[in-house]
C-alpha positions as CSV (number, residue, x, y, z in Angstrom):
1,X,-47.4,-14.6,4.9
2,X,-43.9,-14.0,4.5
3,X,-41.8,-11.6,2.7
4,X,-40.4,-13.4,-0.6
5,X,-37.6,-11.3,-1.5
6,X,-36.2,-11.6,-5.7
7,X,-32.5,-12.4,-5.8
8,X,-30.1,-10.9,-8.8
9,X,-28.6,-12.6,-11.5
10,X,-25.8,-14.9,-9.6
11,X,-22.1,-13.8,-11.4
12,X,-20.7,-16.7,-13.3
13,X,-17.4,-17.2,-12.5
14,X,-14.3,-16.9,-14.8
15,X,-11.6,-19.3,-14.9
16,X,-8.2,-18.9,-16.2
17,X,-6.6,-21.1,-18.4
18,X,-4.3,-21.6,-15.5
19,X,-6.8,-22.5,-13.0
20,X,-8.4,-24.7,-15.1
21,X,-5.2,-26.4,-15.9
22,X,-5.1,-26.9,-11.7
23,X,-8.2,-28.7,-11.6
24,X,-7.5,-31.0,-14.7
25,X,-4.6,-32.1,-13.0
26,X,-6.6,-33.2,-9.4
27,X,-8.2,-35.6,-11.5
28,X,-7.1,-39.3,-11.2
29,X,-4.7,-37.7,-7.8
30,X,-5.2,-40.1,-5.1
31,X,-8.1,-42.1,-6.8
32,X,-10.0,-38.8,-7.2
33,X,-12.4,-39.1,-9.8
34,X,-14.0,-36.5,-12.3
35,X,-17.0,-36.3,-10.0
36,X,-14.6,-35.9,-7.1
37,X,-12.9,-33.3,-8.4
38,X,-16.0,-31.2,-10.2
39,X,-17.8,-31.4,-6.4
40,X,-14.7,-30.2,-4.5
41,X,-14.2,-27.3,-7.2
42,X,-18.3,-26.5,-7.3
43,X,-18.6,-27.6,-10.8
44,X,-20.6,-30.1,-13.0
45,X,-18.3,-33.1,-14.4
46,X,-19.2,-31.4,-17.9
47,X,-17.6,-28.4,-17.1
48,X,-14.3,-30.8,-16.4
49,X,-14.7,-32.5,-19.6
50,X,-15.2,-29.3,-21.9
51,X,-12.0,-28.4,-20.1
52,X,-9.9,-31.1,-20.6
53,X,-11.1,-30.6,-24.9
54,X,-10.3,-27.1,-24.9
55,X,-6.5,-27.5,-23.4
56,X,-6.4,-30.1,-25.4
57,X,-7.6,-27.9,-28.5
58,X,-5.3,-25.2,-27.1
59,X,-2.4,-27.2,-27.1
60,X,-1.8,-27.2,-23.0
């Protein structure tokens, strides 16, 4: 049997209000779609939608 090795916690990664900013504003870019844009960016679409409430929420 092989050797089954345990992996560490995966980092989560941080995103600046900036960078979130740039992927909100992929979204509806040359048809691209919520999914689109949350695949391309390795993210869930809920992820895009908590976003788009907390700019919203921060005034940006």
């Amino acid at each position: 049997m092989g050797h089954v090795g345990v992996l560490g916690r995966e980092r989560r990664r941080r995103w600046s209000d900036a960078e979130k900013i740039s992927v909100l504003e992929r979204v509806g870019v040359n048809g691209r779609t919520v999914t689109d844009v949350a695949r391309e960016a390795d993210l869930t679409r809920q992820h895009i939608y908590q976003w788009r409430q907390e700019m919203r929420r921060k005034g940006l």
